[in-house]
C-alpha positions in Angstrom: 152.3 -59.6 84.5 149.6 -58.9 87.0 145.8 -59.4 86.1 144.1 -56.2 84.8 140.6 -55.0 86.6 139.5 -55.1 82.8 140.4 -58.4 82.4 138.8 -59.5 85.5 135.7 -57.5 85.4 135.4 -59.0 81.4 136.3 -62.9 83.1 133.5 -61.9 85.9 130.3 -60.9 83.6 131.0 -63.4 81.4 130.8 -66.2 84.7 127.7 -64.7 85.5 126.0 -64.9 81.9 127.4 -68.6 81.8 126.2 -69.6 85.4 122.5 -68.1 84.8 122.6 -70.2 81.7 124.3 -73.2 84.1 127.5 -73.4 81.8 129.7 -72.4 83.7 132.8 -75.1 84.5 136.1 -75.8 85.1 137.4 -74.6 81.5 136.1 -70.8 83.1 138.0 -71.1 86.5 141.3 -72.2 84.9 140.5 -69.5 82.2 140.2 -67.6 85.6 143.7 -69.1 87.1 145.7 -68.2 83.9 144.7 -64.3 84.4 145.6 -64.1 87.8 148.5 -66.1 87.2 149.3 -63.7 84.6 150.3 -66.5 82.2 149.9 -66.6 78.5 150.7 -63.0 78.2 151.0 -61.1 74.9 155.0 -61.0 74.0 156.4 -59.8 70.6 158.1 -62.2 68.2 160.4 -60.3 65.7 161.1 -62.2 62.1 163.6 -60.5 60.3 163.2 -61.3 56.4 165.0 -60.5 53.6 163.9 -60.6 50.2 165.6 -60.3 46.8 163.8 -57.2 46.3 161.4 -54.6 47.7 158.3 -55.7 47.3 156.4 -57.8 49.9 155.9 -60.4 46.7 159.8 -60.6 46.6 161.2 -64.0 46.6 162.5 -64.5 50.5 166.3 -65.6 51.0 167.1 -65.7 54.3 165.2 -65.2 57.5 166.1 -64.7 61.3 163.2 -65.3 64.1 163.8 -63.9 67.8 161.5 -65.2 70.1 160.7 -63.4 73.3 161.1 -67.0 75.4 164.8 -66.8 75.9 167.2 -65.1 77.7 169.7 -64.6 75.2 168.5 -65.0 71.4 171.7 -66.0 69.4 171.6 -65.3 66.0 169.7 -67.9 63.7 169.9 -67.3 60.4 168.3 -69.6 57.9 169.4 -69.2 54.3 168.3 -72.5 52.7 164.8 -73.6 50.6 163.2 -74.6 54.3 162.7 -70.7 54.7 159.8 -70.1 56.7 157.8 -68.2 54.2 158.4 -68.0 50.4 157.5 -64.1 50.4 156.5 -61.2 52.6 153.2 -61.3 51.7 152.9 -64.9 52.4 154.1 -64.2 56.2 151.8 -61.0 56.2 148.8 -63.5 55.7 149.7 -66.0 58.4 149.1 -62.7 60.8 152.7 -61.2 60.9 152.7 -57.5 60.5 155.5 -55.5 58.9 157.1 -53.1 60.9 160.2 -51.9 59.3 160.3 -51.6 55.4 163.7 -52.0 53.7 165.5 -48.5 53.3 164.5 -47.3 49.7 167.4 -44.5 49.7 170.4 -46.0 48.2 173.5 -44.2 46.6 173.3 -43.0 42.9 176.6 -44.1 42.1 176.0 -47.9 41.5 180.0 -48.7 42.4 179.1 -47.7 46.3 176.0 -50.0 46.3 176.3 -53.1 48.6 172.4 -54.3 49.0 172.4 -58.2 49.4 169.0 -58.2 50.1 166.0 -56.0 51.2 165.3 -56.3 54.9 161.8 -56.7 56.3 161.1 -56.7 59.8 157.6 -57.9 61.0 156.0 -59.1 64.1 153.3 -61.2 66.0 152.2 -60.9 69.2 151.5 -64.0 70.4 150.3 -65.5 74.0 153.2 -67.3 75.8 153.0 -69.4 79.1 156.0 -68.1 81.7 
């Protein structure tokens, strides 16, 4: 992803308030490189969670990540106590944000029900280096 002119002009007055005040250094120019470069670029990471029940404080029993850093993101479901968070809530407060809430419709008749779980989706945005 190319550098912005925002970026650049933000990068450029913020050189010239550090080289008045002579701090300007080599932590600014690579600061400088990586925006040209266009590395460490926002990308969306999806976690899929699912929960024994609807609420964000539901007890989490599985989880999927995809991560935007590969080319093909096979399925990785993790179903045992190592789960990444231990609720929705949890994962909301480590800075994922919920995007998709489980589907709160569900048949009357209780014989056509077949909920395993209650699906979250949430995601981060996160810097990555290319």
């Amino acid at each position: 992803m190319p550098a912005t002119p925002e970026k650049l002009q933000a990068w450029i007055e913020s050189a010239r308030t550090k080289a008045r005040a002579g701090a300007l250094g080599e932590a600014d120019l690579d600061a400088l490189a990586k925006i040209v470069s266009g590395k460490g670029v926002l990308r969306q990471r999806l976690l899929y969670l699912t929960a024994n029940g609807m609420s964000t404080y539901a007890l989490v029993i599985a989880a999927a990540p995809r991560e935007p850093v590969r080319k093909v993101d096979p399925p990785q479901v993790s179903a045992d106590p190592e789960l990444p968070y231990r609720s929705v809530y949890d994962a909301i407060l480590d800075g994922w944000r919920v995007i998709s809430f489980p589907n709160q419709t569900a048949p009357l008749d209780d014989r056509e029900l077949h909920i395993l779980g209650y699906q979250f989706i949430l995601e981060k945005l996160e810097a990555f280096d290319d």
